[in-house]
ROSE-481242 format. One record per residue (C-alpha): x, y, z; residue in three letters; residue number from 0; chain. Coordinates in pm, whole numbers. Layout:
N
+--------+--------+--------+--------+-----+--------+
!   east !  north !     up ! residu ! num ! chaine !
+--------+--------+--------+--------+-----+--------+
!      X !      Y !      Z !    ala ! NUM !      A !
...
+--------+--------+--------+--------+-----+--------+
END
This chain:
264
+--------+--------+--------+--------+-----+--------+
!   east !  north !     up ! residu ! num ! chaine !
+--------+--------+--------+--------+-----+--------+
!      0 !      0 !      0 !    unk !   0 !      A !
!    116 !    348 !    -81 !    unk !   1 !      A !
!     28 !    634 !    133 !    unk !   2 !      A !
!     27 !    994 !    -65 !    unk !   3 !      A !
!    337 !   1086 !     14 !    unk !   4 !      A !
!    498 !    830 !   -231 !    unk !   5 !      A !
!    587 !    593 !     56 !    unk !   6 !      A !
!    553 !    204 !     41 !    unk !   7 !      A !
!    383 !    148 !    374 !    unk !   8 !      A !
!    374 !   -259 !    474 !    unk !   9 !      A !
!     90 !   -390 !    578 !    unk !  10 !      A !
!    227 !   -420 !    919 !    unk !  11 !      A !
!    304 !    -54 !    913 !    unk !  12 !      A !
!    609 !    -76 !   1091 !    unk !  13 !      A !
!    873 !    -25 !    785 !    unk !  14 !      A !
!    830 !    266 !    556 !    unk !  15 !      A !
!   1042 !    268 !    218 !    unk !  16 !      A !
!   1121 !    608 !     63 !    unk !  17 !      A !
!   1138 !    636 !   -349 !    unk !  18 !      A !
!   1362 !    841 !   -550 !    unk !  19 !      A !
!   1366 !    941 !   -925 !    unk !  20 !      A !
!   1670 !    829 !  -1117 !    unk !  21 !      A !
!   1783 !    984 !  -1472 !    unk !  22 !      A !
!   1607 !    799 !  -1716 !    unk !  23 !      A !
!   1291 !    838 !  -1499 !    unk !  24 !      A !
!   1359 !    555 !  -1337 !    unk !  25 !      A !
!   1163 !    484 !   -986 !    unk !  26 !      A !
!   1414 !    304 !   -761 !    unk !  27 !      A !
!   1387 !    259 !   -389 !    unk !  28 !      A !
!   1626 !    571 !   -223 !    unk !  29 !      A !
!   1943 !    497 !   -104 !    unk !  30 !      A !
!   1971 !    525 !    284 !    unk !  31 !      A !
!   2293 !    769 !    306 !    unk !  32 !      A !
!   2170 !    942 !    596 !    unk !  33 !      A !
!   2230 !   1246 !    488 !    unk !  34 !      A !
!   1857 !   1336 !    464 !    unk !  35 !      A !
!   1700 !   1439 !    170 !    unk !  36 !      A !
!   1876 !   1464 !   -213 !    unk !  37 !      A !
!   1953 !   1824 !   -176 !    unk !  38 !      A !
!   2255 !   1762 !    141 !    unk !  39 !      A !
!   2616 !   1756 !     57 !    unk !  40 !      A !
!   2861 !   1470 !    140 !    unk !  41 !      A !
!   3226 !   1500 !    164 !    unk !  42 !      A !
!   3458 !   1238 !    -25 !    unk !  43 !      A !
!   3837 !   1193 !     57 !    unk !  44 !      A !
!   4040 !   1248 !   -252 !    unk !  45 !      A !
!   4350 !   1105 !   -252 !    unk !  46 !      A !
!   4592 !   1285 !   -457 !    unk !  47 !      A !
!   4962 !   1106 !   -454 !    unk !  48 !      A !
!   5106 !   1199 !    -76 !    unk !  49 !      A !
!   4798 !   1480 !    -67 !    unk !  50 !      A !
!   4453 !   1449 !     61 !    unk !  51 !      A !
!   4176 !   1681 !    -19 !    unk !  52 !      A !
!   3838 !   1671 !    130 !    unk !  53 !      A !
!   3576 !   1783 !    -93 !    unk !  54 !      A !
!   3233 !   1869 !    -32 !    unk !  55 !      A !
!   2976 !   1799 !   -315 !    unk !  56 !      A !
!   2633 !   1716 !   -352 !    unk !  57 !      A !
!   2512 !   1370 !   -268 !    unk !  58 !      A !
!   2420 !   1288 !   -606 !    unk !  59 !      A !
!   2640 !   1495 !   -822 !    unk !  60 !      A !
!   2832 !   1345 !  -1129 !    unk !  61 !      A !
!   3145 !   1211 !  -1076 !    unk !  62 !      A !
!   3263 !   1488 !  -1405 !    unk !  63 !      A !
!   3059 !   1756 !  -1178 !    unk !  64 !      A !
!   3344 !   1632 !   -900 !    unk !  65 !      A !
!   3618 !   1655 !  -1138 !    unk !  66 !      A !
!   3515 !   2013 !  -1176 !    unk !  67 !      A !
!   3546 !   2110 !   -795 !    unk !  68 !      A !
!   3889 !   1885 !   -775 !    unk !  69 !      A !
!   4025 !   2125 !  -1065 !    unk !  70 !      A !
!   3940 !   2458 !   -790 !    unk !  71 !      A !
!   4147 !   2236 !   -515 !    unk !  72 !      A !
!   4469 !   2116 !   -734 !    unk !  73 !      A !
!   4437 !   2287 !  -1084 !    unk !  74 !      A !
!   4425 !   1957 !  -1281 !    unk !  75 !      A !
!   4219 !   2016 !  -1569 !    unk !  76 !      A !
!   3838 !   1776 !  -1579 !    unk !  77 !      A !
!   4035 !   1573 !  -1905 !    unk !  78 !      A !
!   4353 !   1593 !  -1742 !    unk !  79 !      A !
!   4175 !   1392 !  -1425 !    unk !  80 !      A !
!   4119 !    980 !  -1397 !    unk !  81 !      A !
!   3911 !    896 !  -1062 !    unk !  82 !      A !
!   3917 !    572 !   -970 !    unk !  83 !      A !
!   3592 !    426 !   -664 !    unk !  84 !      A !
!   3690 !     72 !   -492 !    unk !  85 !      A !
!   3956 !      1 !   -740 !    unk !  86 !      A !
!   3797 !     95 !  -1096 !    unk !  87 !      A !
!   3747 !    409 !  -1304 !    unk !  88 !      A !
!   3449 !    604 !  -1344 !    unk !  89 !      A !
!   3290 !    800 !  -1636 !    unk !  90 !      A !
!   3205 !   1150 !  -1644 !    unk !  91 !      A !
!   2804 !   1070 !  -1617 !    unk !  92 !      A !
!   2796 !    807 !  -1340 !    unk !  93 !      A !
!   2646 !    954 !  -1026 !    unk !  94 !      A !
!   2778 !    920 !   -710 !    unk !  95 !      A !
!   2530 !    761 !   -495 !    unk !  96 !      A !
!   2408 !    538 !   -744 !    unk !  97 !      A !
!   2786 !    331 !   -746 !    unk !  98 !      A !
!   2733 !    367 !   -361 !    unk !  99 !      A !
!   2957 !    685 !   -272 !    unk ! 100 !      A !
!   2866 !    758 !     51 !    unk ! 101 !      A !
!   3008 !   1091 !    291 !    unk ! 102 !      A !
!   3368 !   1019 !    328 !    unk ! 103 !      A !
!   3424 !    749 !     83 !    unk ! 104 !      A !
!   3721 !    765 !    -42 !    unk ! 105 !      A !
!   3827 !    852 !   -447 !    unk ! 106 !      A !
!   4141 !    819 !   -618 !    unk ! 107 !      A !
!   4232 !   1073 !   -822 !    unk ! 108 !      A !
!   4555 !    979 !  -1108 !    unk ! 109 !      A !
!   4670 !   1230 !  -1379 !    unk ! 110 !      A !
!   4605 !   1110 !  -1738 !    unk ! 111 !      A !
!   4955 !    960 !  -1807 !    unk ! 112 !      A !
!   4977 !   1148 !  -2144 !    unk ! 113 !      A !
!   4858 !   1486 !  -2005 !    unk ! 114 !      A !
!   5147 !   1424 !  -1734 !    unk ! 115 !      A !
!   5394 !   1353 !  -2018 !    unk ! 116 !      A !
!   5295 !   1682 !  -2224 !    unk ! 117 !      A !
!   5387 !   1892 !  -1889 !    unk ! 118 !      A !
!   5681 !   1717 !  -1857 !    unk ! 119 !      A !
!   5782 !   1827 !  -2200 !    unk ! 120 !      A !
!   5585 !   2194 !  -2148 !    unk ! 121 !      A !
!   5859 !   2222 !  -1863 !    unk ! 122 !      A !
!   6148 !   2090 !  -2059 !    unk ! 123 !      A !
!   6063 !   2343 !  -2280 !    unk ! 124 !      A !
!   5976 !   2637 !  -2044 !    unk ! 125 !      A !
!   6319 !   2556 !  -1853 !    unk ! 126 !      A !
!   6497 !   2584 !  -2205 !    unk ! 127 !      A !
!   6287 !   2932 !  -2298 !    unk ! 128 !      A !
!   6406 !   3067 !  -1960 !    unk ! 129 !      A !
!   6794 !   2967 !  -2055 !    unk ! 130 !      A !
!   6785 !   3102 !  -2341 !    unk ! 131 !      A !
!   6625 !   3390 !  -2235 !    unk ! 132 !      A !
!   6926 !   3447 !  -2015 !    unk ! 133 !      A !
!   7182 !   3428 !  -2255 !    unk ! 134 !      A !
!   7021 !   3693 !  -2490 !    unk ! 135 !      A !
!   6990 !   3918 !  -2139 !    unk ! 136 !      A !
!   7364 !   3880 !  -2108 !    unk ! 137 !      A !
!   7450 !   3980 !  -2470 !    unk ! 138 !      A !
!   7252 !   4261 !  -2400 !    unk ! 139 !      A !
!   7417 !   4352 !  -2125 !    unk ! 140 !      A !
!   7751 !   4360 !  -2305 !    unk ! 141 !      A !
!   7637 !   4522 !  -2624 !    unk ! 142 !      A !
!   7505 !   4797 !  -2393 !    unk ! 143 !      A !
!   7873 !   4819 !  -2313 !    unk ! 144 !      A !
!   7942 !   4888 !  -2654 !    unk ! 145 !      A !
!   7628 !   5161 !  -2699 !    unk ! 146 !      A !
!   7804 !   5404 !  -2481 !    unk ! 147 !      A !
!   8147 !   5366 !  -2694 !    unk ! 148 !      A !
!   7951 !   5432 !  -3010 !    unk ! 149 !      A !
!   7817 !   5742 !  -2907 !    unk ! 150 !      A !
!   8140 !   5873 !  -2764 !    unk ! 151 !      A !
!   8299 !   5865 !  -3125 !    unk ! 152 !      A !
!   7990 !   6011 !  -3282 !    unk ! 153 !      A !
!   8003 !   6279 !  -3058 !    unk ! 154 !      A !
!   8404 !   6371 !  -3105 !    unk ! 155 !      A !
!   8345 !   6392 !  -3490 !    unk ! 156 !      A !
!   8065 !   6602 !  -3461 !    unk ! 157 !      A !
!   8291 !   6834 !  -3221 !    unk ! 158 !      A !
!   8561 !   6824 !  -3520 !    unk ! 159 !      A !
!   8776 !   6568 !  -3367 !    unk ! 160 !      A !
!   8949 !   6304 !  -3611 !    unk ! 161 !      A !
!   8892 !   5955 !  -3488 !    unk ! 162 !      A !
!   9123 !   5693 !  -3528 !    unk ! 163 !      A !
!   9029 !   5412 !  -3811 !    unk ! 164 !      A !
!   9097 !   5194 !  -3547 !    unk ! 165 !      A !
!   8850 !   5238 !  -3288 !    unk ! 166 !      A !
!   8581 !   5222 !  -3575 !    unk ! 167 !      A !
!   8768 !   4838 !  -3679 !    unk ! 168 !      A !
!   8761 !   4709 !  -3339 !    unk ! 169 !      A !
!   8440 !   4836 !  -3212 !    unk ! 170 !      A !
!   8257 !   4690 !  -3501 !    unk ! 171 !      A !
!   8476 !   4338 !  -3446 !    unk ! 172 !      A !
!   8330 !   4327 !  -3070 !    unk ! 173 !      A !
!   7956 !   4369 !  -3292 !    unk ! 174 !      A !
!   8032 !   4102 !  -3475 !    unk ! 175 !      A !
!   8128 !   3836 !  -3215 !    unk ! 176 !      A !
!   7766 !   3921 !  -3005 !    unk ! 177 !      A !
!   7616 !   3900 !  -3299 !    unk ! 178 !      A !
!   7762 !   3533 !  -3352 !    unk ! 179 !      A !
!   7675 !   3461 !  -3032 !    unk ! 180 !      A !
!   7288 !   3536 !  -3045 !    unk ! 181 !      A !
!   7294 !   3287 !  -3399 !    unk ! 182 !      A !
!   7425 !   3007 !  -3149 !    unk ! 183 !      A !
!   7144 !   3062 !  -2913 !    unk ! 184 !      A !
!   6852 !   2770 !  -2965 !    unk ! 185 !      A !
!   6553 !   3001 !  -2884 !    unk ! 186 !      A !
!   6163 !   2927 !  -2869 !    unk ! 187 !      A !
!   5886 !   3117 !  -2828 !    unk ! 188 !      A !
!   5970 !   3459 !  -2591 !    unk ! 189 !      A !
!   6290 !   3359 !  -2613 !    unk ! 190 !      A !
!   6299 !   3365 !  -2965 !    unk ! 191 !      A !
!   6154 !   3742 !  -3004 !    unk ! 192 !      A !
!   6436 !   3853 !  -2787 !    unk ! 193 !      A !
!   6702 !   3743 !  -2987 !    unk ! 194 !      A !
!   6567 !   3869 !  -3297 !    unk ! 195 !      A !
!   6528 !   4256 !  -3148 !    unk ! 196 !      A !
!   6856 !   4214 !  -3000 !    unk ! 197 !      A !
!   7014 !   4083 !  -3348 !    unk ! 198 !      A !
!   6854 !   4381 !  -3495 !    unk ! 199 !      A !
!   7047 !   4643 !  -3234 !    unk ! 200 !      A !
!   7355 !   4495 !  -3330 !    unk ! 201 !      A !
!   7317 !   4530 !  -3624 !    unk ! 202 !      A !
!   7166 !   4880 !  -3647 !    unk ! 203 !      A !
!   7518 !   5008 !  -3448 !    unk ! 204 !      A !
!   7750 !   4817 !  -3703 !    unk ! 205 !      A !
!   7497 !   5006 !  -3960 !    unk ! 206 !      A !
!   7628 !   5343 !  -3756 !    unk ! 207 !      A !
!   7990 !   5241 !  -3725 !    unk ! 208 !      A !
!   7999 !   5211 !  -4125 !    unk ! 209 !      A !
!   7835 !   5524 !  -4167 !    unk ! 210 !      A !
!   8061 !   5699 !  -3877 !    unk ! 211 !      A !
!   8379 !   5507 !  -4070 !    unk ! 212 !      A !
!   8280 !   5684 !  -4446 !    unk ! 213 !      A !
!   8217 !   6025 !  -4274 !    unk ! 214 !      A !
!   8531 !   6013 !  -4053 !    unk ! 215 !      A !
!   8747 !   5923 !  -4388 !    unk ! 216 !      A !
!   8590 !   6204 !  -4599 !    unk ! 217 !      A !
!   8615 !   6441 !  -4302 !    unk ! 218 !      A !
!   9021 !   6344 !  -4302 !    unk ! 219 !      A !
!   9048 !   6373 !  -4715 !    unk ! 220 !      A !
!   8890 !   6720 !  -4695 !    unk ! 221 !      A !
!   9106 !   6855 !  -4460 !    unk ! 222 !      A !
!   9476 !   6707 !  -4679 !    unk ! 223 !      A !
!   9296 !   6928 !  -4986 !    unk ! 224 !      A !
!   9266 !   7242 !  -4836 !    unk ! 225 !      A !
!   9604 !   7259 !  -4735 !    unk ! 226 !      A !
!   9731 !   7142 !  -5086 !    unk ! 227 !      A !
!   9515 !   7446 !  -5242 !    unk ! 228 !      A !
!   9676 !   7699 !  -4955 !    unk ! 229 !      A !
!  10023 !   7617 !  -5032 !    unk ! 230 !      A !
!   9997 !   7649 !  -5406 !    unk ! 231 !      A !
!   9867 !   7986 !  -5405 !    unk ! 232 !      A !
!  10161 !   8045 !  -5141 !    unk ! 233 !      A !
!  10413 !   7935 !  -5399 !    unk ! 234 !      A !
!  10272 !   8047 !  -5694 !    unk ! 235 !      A !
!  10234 !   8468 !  -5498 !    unk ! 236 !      A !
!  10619 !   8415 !  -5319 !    unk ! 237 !      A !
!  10821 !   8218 !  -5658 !    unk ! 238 !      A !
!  10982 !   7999 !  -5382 !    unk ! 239 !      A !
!  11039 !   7674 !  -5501 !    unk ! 240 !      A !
!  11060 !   7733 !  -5865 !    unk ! 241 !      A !
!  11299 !   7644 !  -6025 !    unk ! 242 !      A !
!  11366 !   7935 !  -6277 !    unk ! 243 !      A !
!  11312 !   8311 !  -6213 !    unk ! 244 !      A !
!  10997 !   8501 !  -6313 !    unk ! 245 !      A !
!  10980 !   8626 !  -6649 !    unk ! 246 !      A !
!  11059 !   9025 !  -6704 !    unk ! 247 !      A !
!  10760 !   9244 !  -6691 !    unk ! 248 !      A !
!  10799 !   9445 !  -7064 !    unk ! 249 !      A !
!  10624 !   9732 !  -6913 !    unk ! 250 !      A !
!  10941 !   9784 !  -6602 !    unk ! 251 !      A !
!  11214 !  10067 !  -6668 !    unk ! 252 !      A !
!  11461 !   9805 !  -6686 !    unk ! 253 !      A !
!  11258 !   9641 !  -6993 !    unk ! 254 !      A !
!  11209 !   9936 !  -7187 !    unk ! 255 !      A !
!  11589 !  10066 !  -7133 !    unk ! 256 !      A !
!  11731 !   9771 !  -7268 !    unk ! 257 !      A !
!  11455 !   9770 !  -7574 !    unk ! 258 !      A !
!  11625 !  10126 !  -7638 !    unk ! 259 !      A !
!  11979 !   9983 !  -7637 !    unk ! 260 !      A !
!  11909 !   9719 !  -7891 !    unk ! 261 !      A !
!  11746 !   9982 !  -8127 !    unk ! 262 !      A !
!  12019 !  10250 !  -8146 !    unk ! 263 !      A !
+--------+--------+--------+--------+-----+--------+
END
């Protein structure tokens, strides 16, 4: 007999049986849990390697609705996730109570081995980004160096100063073997944009140096022409260094009185 509260009431009315409504609309006798209605929460154990997390979820929540609440407690991802109930894994749909998970039952939770190998690798790979990263910071570093020399010649030519070809062959040398160094570097990802702006700086100051070279050599071949040009016209006004004597000027007293001598 059922009363009309959906309760199975024996004829002896000692034992009442309480009905629940499964998905799939499926009438099955309720699970005594003790916890007092579907709504309550239980809380399962989850054993995580040497961790433990106790996690409170509703009593007949999905075991992927747990997976979602584990990822809040140890940042696993739901796919990344394998939870395993008296020894065997469960799907995403089954719910809890119905494979008998009661308030601190105890889950094992296991990290899909192939999502645990593709962090492995992600951190092989971030650990390489990072070294890398590094050596570009120290070429940097040096080539900064090398900044402040640049601008010290460009500054003494433009205050009139000749600069030794020198300085101009060994500071672009020093260029050269940083920029060798950055092509030796095996960069990915950030790593891999730093290089490349820092290959581009070195070369943008060798670009300078070349430019600084020309200017500094035209600046010098200038400078031997103008004195050429002033000593010729010296020469040419004084007669030093000739080696005959000017020629007569006809129109001088000494030209016309020996044009008189000839004629008489």
């Amino acid at each position: 007999m059922r009363g009309s509260n959906g309760r199975k009431v024996p004829e002896n009315g000692n034992e009442q049986v309480d009905w629940e409504l499964r998905p799939g609309g499926m009438l099955v006798q309720k699970r005594d849990d003790g916890l007092g209605g579907s709504g309550s929460k239980i809380t399962i154990k989850v054993s995580h390697g040497s961790y433990q997390h106790e996690i409170s979820v509703p009593a007949q929540a999905t075991f992927g609705d747990l997976k979602k609440v584990i990822t809040q407690e140890t940042g696993l991802e739901p796919q990344e996730q394998r939870l395993l109930f008296r020894g065997k894994e469960k799907d995403n749909e089954e719910h809890l109570h119905m494979v008998g998970v009661k308030d601190m039952s105890k889950i094992m939770l296991l990290e899909d081995p192939a999502s645990k190998e593709r962090k492995l690798e992600q951190m092989k790979i971030d650990e390489g980004i990072f070294k890398s990263c590094e050596e570009v910071v120290y070429v940097r570093s040096e080539v900064d160096k090398l900044v402040g020399e640049v601008s010290m010649l460009e500054k003494s030519m433009h205050a009139g100063t000749k600069v030794d070809e020198k300085e101009f062959v060994i500071l672009t040398e020093l260029l050269m073997r940083h920029l060798l160094k950055l092509d030796s570097i095996e960069a990915q990802g950030e790593a891999k944009v730093q290089r490349r702006i820092e290959v581009r700086r070195v070369q943008s100051l060798v670009d300078t140096l070349d430019h600084l070279k020309a200017r500094n050599a035209n600046q010098s071949s200038n400078s031997s022409k103008a004195v050429s040009v002033s000593t010729q016209w010296e020469t040419f006004e004084s007669g030093v260094g000739s080696l005959s004597a000017p020629p007569p000027n006809p129109m001088s007293p000494s030209a016309r009185t020996q044009d008189w001598e000839q004629f008489e």
